[in-house]
C-alpha positions in Angstrom: 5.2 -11.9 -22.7 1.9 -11.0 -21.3 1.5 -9.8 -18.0 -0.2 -11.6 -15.2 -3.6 -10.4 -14.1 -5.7 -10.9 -11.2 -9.3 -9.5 -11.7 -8.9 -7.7 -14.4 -5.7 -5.8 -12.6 -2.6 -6.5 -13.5 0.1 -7.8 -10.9 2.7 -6.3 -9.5 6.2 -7.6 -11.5 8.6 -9.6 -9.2 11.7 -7.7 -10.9 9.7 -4.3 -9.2 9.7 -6.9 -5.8 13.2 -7.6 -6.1 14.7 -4.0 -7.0 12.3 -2.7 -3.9 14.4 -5.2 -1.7 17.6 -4.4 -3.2 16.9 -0.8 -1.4 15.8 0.6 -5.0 13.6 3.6 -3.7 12.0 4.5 -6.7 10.5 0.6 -6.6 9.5 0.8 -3.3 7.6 3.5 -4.8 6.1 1.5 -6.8 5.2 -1.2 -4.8 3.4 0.9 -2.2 1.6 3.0 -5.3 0.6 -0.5 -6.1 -0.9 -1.5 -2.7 -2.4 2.4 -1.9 -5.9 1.3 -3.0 -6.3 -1.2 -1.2 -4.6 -0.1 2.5 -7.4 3.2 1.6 -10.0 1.0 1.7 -9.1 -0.9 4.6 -8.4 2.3 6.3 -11.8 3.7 5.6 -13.6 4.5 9.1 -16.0 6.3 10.3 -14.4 9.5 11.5 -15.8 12.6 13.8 -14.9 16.3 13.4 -14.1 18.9 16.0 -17.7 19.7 16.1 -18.3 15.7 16.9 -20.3 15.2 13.3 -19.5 11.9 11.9 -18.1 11.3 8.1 -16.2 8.8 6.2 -12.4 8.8 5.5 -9.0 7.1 5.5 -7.5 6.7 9.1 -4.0 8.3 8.1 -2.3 7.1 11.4 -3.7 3.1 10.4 -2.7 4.1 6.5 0.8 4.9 8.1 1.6 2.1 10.0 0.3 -0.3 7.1 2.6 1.2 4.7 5.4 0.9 7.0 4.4 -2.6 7.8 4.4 -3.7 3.6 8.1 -1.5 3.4 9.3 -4.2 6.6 7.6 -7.2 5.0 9.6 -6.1 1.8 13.0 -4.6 2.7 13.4 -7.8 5.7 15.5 -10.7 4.4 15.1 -14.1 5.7 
């Protein structure tokens, strides 16, 4: 069977979904290898360094907490 694609990407497999909320680490892995390009660019900001001179990069304290929010989202059973 083919697999599913969205945009020319292909989807995540609902078996990886369902292992990852069985408490399967290593698909929880997966899933948030998966979703890693698209909390990096939702986490891209405009950042300053200690010399106060702006540049562009991933806010790893918003990466964090949206990781941790998809593992809840995940992992919590209704």
């Amino acid at each position: 069977m083919k697999q599913a694609t969205f945009n020319g990407r292909e989807l995540l497999p609902m078996d990886v979904i369902e292992a990852a909320r069985a408490g399967d680490p290593l698909a929880m892995k997966r899933a948030l290898w998966y979703y890693d390009r698209y909390i990096n660019k939702i986490c891209t900001r405009t950042l300053y360094d200690k010399n106060g001179l702006p540049y562009i990069g991933v806010d790893e304290y918003m990466k964090h907490r949206l990781q941790t929010k998809l593992v809840e989202a995940i992992v919590v059973k209704k």
